[in-house]
C-alpha atoms as a printed R data frame, in Angstrom:
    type eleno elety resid chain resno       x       y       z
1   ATOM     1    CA   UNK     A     1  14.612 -18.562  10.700
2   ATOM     2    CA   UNK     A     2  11.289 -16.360  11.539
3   ATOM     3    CA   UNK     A     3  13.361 -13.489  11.952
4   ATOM     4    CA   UNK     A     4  15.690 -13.708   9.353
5   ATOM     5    CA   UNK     A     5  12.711 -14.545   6.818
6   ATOM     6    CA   UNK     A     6  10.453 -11.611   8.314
7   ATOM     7    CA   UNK     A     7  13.905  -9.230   7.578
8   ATOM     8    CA   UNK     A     8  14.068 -10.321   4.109
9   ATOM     9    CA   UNK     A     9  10.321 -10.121   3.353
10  ATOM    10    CA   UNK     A    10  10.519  -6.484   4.801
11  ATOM    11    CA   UNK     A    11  13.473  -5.680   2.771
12  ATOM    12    CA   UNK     A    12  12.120  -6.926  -0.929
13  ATOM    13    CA   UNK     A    13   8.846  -5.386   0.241
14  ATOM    14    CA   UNK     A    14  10.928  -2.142   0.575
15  ATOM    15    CA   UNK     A    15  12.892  -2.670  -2.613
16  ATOM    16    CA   UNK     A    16   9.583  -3.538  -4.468
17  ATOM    17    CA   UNK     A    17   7.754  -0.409  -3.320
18  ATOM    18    CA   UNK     A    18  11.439   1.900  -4.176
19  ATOM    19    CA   UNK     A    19  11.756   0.294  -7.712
20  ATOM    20    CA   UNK     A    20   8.092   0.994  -8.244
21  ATOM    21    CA   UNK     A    21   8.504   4.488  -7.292
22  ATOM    22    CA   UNK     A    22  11.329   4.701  -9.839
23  ATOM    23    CA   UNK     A    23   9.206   3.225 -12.478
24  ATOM    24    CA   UNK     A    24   6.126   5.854 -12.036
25  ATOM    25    CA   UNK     A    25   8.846   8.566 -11.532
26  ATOM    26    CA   UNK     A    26  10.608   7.885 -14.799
27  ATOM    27    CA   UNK     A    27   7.897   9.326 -17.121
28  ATOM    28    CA   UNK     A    28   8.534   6.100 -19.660
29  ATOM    29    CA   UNK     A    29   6.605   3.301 -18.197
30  ATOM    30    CA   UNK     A    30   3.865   1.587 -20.512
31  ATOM    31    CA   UNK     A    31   2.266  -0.455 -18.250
32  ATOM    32    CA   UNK     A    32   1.042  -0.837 -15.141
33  ATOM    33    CA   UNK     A    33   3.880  -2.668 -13.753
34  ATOM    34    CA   UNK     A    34   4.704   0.142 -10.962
35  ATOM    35    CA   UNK     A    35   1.387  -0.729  -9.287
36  ATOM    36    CA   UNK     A    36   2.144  -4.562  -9.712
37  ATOM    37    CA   UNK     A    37   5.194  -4.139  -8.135
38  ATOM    38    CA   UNK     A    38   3.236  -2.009  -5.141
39  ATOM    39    CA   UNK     A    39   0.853  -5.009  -4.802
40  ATOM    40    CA   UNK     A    40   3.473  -7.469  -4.434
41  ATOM    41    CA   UNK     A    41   5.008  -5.122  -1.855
42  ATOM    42    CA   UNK     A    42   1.808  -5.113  -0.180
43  ATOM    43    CA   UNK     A    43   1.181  -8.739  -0.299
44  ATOM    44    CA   UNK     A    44   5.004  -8.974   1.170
45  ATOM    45    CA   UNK     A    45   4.267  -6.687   3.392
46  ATOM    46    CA   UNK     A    46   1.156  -8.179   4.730
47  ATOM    47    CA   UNK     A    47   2.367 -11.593   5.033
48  ATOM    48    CA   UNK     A    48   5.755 -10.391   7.126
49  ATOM    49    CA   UNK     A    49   4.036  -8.748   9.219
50  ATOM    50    CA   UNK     A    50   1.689 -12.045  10.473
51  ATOM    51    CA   UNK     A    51   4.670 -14.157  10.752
52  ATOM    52    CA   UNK     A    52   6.064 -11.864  13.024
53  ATOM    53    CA   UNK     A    53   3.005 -11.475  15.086
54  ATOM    54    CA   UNK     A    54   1.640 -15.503  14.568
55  ATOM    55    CA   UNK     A    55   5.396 -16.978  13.159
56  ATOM    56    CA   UNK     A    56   3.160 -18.421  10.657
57  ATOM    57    CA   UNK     A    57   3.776 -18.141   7.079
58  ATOM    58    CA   UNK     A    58   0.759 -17.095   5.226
59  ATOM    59    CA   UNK     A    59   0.040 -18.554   1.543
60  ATOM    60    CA   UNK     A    60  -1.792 -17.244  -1.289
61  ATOM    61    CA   UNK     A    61  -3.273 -14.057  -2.667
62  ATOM    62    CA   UNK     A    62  -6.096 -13.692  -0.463
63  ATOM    63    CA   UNK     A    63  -4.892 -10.218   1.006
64  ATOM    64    CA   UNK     A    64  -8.736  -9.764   3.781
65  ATOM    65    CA   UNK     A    65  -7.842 -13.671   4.920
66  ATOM    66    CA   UNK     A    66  -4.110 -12.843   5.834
67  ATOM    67    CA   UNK     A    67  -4.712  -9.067   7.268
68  ATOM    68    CA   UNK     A    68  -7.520 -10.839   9.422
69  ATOM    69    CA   UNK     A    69  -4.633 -13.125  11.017
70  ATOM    70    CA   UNK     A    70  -3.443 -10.000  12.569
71  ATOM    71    CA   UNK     A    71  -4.785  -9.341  16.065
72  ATOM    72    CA   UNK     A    72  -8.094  -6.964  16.213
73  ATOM    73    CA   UNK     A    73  -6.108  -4.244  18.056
74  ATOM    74    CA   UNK     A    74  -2.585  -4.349  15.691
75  ATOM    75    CA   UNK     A    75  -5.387  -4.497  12.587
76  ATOM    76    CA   UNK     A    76  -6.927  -0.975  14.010
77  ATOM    77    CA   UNK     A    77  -4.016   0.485  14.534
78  ATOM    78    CA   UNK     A    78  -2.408  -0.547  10.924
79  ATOM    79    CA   UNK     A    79  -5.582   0.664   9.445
80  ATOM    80    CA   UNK     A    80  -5.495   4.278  11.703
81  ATOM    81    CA   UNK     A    81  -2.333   4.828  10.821
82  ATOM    82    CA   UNK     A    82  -2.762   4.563   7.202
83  ATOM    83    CA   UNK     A    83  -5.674   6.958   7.056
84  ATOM    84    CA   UNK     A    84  -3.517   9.229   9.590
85  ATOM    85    CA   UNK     A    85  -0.538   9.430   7.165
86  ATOM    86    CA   UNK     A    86  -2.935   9.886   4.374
87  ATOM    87    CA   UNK     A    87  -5.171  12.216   5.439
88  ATOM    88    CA   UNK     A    88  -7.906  13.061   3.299
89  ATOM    89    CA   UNK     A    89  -6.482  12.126   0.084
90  ATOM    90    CA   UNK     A    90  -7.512   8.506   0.862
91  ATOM    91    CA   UNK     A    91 -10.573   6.709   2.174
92  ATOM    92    CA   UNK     A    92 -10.284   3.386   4.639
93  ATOM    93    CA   UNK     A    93 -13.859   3.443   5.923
94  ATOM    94    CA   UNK     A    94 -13.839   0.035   4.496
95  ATOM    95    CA   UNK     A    95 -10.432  -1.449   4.637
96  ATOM    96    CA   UNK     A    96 -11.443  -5.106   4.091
97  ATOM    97    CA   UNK     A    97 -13.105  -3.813   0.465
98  ATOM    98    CA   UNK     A    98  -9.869  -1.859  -0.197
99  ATOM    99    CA   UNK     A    99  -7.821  -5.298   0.819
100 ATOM   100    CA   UNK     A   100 -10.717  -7.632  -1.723
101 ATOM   101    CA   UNK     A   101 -10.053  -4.982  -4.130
102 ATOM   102    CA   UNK     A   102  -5.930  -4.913  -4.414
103 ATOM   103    CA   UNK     A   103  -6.313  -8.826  -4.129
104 ATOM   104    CA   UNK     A   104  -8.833  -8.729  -7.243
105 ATOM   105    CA   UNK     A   105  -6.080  -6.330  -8.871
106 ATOM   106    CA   UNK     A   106  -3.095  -8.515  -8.103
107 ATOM   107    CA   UNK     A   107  -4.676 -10.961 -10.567
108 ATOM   108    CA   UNK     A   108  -6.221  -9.292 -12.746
109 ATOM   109    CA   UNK     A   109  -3.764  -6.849 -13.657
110 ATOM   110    CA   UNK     A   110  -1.285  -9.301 -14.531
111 ATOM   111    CA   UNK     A   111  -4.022 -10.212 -17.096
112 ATOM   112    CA   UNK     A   112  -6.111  -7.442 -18.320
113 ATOM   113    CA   UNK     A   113  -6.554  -8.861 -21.232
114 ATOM   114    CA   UNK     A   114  -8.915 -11.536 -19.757
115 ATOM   115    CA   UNK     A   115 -11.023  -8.196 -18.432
116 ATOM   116    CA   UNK     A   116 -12.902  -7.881 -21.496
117 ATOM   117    CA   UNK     A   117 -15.335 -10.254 -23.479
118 ATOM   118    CA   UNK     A   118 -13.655 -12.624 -26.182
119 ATOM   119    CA   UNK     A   119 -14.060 -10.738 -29.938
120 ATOM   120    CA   UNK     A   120 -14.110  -6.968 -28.635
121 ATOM   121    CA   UNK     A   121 -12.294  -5.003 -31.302
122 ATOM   122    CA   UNK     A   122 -10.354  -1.889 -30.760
123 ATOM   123    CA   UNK     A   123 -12.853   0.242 -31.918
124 ATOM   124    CA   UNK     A   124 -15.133  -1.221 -29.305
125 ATOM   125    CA   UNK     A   125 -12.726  -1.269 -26.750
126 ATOM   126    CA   UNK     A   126 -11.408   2.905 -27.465
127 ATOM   127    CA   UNK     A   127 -15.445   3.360 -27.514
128 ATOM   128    CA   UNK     A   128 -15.501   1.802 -24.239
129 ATOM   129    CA   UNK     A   129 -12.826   4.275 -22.835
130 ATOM   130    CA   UNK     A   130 -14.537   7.371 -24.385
131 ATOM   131    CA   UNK     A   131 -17.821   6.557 -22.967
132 ATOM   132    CA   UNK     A   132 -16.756   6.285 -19.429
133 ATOM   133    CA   UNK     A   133 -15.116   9.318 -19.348
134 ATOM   134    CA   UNK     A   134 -17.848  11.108 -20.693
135 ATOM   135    CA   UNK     A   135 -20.026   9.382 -18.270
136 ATOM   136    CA   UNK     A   136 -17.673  11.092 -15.673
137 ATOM   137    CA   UNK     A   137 -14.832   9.158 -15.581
138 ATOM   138    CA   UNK     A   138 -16.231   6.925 -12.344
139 ATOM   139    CA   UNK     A   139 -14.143   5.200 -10.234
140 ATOM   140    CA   UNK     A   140 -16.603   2.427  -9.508
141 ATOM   141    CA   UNK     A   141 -17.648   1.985 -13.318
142 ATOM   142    CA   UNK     A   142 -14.172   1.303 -14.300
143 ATOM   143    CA   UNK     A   143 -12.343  -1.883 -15.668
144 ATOM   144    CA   UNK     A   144  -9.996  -1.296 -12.674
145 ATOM   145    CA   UNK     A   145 -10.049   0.598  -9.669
146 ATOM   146    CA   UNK     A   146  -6.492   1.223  -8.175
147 ATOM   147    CA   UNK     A   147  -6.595   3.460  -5.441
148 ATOM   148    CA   UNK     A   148  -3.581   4.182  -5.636
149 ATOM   149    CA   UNK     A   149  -3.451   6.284  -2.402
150 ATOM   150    CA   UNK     A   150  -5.197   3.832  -0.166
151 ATOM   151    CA   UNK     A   151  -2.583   1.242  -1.339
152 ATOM   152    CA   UNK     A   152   0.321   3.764  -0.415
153 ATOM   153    CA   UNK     A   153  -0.915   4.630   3.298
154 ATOM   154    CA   UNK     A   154  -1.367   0.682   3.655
155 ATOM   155    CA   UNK     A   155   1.743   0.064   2.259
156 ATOM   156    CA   UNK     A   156   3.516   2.675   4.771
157 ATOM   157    CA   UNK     A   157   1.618   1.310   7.534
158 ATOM   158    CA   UNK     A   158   2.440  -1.948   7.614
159 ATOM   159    CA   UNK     A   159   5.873  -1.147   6.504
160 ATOM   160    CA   UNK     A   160   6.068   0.999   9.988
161 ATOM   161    CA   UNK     A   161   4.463  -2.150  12.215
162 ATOM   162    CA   UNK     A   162   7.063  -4.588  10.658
163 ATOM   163    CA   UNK     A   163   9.806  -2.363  10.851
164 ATOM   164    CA   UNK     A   164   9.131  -1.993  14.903
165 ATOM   165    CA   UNK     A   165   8.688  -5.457  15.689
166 ATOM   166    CA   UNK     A   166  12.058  -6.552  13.671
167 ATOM   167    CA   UNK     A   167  14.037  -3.665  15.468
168 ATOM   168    CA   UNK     A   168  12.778  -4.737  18.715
């Protein structure tokens, strides 16, 4: 069953991260939900890719915990060939913060409503929004941080380690 169930979790992975792309391509999404469905891909991804190497199924949201079950050497090269696909348009000199950060996201994302204090009003919340962009607009002082490039390259990575070991 390890490698039938490591085939399937590769292929909704796949079909997450294609329907996503759909979703951000279509010009009429509302919401967020392309980049949920790229997190779930990624969590998919992340967790197929230890049962292969451990056949071990991994549980839970904690995305450093389950990229640490990985070998040192199959974790280097995942990371390298993330920031080798992506070039300069991403940053992994801290992959485990990137992997804290999309596991933070997973959950809060599906709630962003629980982001911000009980009794803000619109007004307060649109003031919110104006000020940080006139403060720069600054990744780090944001409700949410996406990365939205790190998560592809990681995405493609692990993708390209799973889809290796199951064609083996």
């Amino acid at each position: 069953m390890g490698q039938l169930r490591s085939t399937l979790m590769l292929r909704e992975a796949k079909r997450l991260s294609a329907d996503a792309h759909r979703l951000s391509q279509s010009g009429n999404a509302e919401s967020n939900g392309a980049y949920l469905l790229e997190l779930l891909a990624l969590e998919i991804l992340l967790k197929c890719c230890v049962l292969l190497e451990t056949r071990s199924l991994e549980r839970g949201h904690d995305y450093v915990n389950i990229f640490l079950r990985l070998n040192a050497s199959n974790r280097q090269a995942i990371i390298a060939r993330a920031a080798n696909r992506m070039g300069p348009s991403a940053n992994y000199s801290d992959p485990y913060w990137l992997l804290k950060l999309f596991s933070s996201n997973f959950t809060r994302t599906r709630y962003p409503y629980e982001a911000y204090r009980p009794g803000l009003t619109e007004v307060e919340y649109e003031r919110m929004g104006t000020e940080w962009l006139d403060a720069g607009g600054i990744v780090e002082d944001a409700t949410f941080d996406f990365r939205p490039n790190e998560l592809f390259g990681f995405i493609f990575a692990l993708t390209e380690f799973a889809d290796a070991r199951i064609d083996a």
